[in-house]
N, CA and C of each residue as an Amber inpcrd file, in Angstrom:
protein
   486
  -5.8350000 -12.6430000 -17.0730000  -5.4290000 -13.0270000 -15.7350000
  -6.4930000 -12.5990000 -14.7390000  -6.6610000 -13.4760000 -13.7070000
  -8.2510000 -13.2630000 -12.9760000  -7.3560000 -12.7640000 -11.3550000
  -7.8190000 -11.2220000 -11.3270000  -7.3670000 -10.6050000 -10.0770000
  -7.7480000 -11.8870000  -8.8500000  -6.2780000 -11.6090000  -8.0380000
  -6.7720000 -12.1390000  -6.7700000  -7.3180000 -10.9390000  -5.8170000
  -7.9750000 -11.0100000  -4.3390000  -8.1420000 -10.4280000  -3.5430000
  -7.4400000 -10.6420000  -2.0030000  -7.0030000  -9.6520000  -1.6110000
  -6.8250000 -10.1450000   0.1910000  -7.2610000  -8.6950000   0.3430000
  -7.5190000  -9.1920000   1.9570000  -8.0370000  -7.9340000   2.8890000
  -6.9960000  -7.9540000   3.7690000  -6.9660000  -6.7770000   4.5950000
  -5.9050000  -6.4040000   5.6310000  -6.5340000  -5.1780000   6.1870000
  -6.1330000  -5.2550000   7.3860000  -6.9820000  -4.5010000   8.4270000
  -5.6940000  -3.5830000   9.1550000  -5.5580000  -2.8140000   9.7490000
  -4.2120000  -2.0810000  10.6250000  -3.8660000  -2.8740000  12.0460000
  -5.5280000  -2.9800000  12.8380000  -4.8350000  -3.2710000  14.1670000
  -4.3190000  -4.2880000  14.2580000  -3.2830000  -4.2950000  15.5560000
  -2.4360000  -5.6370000  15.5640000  -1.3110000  -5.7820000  14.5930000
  -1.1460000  -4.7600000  13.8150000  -0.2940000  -5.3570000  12.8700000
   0.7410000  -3.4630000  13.2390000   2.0700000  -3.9030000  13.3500000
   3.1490000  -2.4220000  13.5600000   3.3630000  -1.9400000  12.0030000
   4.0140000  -0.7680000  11.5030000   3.9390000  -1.0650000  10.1410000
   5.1510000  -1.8350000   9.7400000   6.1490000  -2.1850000   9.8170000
   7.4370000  -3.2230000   9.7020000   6.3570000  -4.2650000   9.5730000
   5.9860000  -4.8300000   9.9540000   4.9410000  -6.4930000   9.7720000
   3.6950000  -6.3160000   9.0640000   3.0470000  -5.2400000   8.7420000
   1.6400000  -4.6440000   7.5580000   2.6610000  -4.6420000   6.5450000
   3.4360000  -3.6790000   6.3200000   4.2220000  -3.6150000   4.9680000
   4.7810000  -4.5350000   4.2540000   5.4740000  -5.8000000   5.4850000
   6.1910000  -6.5080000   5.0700000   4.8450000  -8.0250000   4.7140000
   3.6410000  -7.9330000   5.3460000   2.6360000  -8.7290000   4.9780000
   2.1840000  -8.7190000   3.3510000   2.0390000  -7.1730000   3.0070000
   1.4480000  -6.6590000   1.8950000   2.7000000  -7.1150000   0.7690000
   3.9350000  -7.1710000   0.8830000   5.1480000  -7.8140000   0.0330000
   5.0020000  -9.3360000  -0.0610000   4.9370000  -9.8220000   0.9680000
   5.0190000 -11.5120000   0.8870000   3.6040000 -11.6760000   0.1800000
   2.4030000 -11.2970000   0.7970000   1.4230000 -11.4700000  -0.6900000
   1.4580000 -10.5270000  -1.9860000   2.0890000 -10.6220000  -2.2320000
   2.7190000  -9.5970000  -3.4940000   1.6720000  -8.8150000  -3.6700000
   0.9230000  -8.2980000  -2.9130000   0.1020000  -7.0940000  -3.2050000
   1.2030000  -5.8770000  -4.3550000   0.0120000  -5.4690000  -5.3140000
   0.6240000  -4.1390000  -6.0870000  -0.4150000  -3.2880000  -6.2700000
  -1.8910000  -3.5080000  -5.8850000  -3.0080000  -2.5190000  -5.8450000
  -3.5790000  -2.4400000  -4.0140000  -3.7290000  -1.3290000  -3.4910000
  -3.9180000  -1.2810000  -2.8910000  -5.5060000  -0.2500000  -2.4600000
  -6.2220000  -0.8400000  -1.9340000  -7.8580000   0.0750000  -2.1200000
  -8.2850000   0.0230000  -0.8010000  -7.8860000   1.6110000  -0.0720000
  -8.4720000   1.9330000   1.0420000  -9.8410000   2.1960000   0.7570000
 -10.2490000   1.2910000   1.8040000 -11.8780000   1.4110000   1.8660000
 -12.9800000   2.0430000   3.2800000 -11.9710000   2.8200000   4.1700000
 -12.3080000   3.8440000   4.8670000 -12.8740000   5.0510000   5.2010000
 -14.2060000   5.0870000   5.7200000 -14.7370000   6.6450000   5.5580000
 -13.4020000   7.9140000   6.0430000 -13.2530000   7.5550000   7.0730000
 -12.0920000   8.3290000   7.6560000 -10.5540000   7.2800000   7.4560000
  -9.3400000   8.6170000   6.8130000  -8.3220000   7.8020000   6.4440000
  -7.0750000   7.9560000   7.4560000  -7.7090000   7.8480000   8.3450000
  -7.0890000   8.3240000   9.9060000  -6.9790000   7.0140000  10.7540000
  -6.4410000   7.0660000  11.7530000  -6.2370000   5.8840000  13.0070000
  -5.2270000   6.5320000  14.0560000  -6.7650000   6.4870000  15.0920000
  -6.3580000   7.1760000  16.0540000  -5.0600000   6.4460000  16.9850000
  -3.8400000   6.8000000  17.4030000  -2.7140000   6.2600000  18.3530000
  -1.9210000   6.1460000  17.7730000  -0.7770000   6.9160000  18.0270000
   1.0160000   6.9080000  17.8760000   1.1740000   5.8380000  17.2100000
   1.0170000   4.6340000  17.4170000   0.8150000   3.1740000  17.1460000
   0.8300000   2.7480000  15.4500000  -0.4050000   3.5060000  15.3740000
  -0.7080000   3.2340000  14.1800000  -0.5910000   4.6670000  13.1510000
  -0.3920000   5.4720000  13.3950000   0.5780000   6.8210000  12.7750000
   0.7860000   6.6750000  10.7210000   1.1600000   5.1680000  11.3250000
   1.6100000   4.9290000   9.7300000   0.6530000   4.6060000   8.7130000
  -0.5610000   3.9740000   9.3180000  -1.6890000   4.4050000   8.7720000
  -2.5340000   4.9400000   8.0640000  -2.1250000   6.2390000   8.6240000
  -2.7510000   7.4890000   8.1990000  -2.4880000   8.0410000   6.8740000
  -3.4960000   8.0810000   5.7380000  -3.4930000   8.3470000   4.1270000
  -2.0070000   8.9150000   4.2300000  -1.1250000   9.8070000   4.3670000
  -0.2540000  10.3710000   3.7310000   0.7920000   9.7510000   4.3710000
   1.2280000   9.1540000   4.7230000   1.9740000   8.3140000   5.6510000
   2.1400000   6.7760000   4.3990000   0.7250000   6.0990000   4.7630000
   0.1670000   5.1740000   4.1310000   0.7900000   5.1900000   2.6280000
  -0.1540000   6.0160000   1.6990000   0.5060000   6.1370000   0.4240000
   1.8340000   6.6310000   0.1540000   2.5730000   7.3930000   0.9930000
   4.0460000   7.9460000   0.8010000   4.8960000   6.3000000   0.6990000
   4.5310000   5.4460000   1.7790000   5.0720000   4.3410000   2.3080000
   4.8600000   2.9980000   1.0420000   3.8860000   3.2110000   0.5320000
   3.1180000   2.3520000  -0.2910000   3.4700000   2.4430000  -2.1620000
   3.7170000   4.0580000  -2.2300000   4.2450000   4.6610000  -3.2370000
   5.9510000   3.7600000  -3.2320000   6.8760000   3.6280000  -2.2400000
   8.0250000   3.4400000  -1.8840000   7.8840000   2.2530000  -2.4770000
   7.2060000   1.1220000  -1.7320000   6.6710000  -0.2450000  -2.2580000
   6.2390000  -0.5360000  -3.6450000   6.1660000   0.6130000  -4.1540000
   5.8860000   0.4030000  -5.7190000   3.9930000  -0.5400000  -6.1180000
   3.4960000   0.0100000  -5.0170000   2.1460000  -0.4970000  -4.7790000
   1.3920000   0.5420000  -5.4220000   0.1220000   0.5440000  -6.3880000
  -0.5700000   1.4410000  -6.4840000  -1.8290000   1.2910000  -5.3010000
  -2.1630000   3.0660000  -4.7240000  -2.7800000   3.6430000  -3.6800000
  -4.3980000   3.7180000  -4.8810000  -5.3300000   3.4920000  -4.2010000
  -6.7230000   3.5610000  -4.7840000  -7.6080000   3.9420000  -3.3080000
  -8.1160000   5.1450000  -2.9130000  -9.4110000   5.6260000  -2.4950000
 -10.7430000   5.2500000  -2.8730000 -11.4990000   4.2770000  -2.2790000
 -12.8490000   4.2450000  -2.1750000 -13.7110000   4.7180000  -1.6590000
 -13.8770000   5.4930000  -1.0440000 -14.8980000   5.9050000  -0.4320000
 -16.5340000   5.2030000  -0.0480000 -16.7550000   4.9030000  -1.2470000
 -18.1250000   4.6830000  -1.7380000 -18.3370000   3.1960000  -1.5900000
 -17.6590000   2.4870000  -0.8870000 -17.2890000   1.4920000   0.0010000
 -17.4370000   1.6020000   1.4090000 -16.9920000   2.4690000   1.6710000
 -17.1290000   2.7840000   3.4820000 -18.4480000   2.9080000   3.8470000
 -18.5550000   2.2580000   4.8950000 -19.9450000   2.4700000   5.4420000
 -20.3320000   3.9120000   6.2760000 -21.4220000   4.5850000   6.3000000
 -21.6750000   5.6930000   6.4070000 -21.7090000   5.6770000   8.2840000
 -21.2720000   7.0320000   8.9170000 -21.5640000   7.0910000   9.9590000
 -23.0360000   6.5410000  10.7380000 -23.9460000   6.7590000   9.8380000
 -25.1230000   6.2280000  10.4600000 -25.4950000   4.8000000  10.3600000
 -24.6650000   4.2250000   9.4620000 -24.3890000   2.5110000   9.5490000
 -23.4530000   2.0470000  10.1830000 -22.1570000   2.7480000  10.6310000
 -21.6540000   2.5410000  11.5130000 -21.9250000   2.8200000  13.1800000
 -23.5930000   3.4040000  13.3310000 -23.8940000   3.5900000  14.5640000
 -24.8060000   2.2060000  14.8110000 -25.1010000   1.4400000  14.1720000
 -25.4910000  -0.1880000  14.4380000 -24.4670000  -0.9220000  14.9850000
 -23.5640000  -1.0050000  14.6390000 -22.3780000  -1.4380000  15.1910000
 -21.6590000  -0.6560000  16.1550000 -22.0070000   0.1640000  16.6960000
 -21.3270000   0.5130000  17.8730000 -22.1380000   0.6290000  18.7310000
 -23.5820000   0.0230000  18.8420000 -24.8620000  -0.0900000  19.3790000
 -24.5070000  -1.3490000  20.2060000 -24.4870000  -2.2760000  19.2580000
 -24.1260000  -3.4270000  19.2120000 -22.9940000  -3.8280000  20.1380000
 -22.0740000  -3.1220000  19.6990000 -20.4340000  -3.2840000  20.4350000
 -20.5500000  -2.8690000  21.7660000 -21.6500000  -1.9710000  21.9640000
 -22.3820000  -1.4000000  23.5070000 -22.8760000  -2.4070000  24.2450000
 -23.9660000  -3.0640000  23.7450000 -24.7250000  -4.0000000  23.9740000
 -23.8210000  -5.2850000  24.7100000 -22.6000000  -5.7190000  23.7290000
 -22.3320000  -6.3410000  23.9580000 -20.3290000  -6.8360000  25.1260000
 -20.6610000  -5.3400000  25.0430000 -19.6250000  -4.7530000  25.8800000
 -18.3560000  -5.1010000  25.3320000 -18.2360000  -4.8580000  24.5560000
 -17.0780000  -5.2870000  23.3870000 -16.5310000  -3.6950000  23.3330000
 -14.9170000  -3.7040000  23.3070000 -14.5980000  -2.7970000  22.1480000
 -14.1070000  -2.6350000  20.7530000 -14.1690000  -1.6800000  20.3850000
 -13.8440000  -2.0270000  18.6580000 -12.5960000  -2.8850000  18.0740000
 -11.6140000  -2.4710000  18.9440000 -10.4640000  -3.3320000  18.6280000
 -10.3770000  -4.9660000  18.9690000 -11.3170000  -5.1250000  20.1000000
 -11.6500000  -6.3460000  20.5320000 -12.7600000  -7.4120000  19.3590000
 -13.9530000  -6.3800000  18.8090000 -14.5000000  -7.0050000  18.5430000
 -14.2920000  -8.2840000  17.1990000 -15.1600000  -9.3520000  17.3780000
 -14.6930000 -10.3880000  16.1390000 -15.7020000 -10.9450000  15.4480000
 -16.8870000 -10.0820000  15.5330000 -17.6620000 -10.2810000  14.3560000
 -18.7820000  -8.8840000  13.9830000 -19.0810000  -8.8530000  13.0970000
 -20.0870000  -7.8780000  12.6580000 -21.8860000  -7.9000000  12.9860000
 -22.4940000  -7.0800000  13.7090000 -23.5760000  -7.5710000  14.2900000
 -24.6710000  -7.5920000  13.1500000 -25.6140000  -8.2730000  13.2290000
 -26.3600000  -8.6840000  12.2330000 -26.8490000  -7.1620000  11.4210000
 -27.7400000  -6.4650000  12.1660000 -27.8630000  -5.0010000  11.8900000
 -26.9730000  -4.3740000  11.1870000 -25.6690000  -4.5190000  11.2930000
 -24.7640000  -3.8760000  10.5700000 -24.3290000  -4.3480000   9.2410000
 -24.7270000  -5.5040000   9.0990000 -24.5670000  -6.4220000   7.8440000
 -25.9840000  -6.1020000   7.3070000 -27.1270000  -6.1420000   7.7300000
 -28.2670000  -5.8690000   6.5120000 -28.1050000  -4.7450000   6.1040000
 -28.0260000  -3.5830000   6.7370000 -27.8310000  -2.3650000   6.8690000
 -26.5720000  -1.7160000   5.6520000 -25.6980000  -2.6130000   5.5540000
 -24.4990000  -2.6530000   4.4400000 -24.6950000  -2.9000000   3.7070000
 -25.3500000  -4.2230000   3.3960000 -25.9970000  -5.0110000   2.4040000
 -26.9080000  -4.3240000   1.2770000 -27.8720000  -3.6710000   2.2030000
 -29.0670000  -3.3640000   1.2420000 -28.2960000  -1.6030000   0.9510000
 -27.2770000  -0.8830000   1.6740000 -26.9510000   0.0590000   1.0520000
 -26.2100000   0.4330000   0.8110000 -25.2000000  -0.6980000   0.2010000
 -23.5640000  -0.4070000  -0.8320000 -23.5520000  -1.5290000  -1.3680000
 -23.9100000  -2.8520000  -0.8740000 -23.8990000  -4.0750000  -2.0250000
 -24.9630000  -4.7110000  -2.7330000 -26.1440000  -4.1090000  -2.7240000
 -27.2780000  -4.3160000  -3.0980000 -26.7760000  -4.2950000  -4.5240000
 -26.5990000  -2.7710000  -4.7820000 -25.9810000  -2.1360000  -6.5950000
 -24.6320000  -2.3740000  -6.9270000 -23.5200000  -2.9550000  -5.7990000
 -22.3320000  -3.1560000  -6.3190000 -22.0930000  -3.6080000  -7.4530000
 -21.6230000  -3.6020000  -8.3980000 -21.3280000  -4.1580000  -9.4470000
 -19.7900000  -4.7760000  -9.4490000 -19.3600000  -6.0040000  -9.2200000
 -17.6720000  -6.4650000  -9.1600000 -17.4130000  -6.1040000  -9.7610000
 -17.6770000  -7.0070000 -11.3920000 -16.9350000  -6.8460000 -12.4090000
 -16.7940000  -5.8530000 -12.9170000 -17.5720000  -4.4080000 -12.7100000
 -17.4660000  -3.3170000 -12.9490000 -16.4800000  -2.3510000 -11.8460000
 -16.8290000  -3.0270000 -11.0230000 -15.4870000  -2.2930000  -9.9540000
 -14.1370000  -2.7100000 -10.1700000 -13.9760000  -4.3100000 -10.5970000
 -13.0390000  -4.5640000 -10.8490000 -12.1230000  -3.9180000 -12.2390000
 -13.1380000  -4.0380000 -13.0450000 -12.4580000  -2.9490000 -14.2860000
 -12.3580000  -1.3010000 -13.8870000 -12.3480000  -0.9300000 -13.1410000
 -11.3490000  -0.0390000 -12.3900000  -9.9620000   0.5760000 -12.2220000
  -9.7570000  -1.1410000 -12.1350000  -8.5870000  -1.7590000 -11.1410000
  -7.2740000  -1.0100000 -12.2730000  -6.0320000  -0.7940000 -12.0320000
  -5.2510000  -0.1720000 -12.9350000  -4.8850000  -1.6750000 -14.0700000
  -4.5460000  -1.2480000 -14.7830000  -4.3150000  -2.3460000 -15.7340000
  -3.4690000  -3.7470000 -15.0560000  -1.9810000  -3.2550000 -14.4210000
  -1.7390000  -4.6870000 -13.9110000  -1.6480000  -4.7490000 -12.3870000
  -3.3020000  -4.7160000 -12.2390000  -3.3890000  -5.2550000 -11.1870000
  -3.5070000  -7.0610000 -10.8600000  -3.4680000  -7.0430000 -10.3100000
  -3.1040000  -8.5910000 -10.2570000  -3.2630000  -9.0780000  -8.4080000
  -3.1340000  -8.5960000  -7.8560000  -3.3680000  -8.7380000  -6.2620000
  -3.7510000  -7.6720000  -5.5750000  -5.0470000  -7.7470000  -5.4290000
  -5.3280000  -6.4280000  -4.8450000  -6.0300000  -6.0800000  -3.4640000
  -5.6410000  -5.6620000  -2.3930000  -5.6770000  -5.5910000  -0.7140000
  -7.0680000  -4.3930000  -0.7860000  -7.8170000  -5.0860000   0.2020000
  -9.3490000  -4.3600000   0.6140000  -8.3340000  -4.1800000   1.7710000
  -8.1120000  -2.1340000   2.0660000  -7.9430000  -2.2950000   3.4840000
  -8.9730000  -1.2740000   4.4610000  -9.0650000  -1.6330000   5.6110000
  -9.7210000  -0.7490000   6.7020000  -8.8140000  -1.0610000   7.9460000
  -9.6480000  -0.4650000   9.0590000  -8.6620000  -0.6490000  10.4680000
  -8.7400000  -1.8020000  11.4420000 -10.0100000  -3.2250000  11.1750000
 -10.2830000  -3.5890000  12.4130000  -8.9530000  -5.1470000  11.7530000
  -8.3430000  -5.5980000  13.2250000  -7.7040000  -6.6580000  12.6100000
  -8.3940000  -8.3000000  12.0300000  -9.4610000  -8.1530000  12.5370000
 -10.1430000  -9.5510000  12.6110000 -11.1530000  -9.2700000  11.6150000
 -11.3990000  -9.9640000   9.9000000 -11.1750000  -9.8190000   8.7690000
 -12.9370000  -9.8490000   9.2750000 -13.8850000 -10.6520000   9.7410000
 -14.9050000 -10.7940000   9.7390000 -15.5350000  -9.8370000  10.8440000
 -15.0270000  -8.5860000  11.6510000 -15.4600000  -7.8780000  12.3680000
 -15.1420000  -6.7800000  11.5980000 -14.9870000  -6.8630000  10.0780000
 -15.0740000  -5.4100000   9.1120000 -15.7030000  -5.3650000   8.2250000
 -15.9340000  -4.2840000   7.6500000 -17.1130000  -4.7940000   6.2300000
 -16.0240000  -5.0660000   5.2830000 -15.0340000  -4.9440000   5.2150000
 -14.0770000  -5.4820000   4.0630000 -14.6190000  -6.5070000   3.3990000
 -14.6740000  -7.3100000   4.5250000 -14.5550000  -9.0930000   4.5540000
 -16.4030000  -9.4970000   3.4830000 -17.3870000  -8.1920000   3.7460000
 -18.7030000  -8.6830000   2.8810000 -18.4030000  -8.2280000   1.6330000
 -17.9330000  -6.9830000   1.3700000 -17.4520000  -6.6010000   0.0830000
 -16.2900000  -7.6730000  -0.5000000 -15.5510000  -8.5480000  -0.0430000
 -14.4510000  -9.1710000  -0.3570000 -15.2990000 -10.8140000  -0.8590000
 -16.0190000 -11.0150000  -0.0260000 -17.0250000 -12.1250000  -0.4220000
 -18.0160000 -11.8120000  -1.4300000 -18.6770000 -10.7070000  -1.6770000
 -19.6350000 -10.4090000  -2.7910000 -18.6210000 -10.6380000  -4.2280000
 -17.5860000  -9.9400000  -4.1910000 -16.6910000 -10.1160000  -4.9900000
 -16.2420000 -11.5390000  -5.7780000 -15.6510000 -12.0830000  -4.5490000
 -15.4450000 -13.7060000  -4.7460000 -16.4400000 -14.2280000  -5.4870000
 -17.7530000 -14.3560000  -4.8830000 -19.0320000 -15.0330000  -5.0950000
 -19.6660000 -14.6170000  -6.6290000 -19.4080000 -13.7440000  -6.7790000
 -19.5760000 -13.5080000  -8.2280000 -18.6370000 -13.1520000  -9.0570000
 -17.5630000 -13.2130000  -9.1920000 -16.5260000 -13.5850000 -10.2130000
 -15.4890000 -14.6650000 -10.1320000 -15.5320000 -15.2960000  -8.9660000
 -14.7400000 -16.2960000  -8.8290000 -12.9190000 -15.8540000  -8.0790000
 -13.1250000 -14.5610000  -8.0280000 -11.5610000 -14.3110000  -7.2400000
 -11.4550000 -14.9890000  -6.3140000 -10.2340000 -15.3390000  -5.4810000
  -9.8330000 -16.0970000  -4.4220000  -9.7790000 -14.6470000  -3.4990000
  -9.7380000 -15.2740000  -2.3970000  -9.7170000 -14.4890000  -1.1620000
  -8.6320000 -14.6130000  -0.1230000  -8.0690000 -13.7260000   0.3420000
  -7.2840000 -14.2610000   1.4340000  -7.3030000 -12.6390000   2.6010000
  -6.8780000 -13.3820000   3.7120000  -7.0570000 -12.4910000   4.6350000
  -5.9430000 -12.6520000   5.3130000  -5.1470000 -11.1040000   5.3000000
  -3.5530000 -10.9310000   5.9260000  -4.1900000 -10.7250000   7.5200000
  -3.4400000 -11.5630000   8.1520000  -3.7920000 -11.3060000   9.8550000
  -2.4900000 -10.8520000  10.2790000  -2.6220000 -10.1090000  11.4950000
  -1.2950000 -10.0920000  12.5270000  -0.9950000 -11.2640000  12.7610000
């Protein structure tokens, strides 16, 4: 059986409508891909790793930590250069600035290996959610890791929006 993929992001979404997104696409693997497993505002509370997996555990979803996915503070200072530049804020923004995509590119997907990440995956995985915090699927790196993926093994893609 050939894993599917979706991405899902926090903002914009309360957790009653994230949780209940992650059910209607029958997500059952779930792979935070966040340097920090935090989100700052009352708002988003539920978010937050122990919250997140307590909630997710309930859902009968398996919780997976990446790390080695997240882009590093100093690749995330291209993009907030950028988001300067362009007087954007993070929650606003809706695309990834070029800098921040080569910058990703040449130093987490250069060596990615899918099919090796994908054998990872717990045995029945079968739908499995790239998540981070921004809501707009192409203003996160989810969305390049989610396409490298696709592009070389053929998974489908989908992207849970608010």
């Amino acid at each position: 059986m050939m894993i599917k993929l979706v991405t899902v992001g926090a903002y914009g979404f309360d957790a009653e409508t994230f949780f209940d997104a992650l059910q209607s696409a029958e997500v059952n693997t779930f792979v935070d891909i966040r340097w920090r497993r935090g989100v700052r505002g009352s708002n988003y509370a539920w978010a937050n790793s122990q919250r997140l997996q307590t909630r997710l555990d309930e859902l009968g979803i398996h919780y997976l930590y990446d790390k080695s996915l997240a882009p590093s503070p100093e690749i995330r200072k291209a993009q907030y250069s950028a988001d300067a530049d362009a007087k954007v804020a993070k929650r606003q923004r809706t695309t990834l600035a070029p800098a921040f995509i080569a910058a990703y590119e040449q130093h987490y997907l250069a060596d990615f290996d899918p099919e090796a990440w994908l054998a990872t995956m717990p045995p029945d995985a079968a739908i499995v959610a790239l998540f981070c915090v921004e809501g707009v699927p192409q203003a996160c790196h989810r969305s390049l890791v989610a396409d490298k993926i696709s592009h070389e093994t053929g998974c489908s893609v989908a992207h849970l929006t608010p």
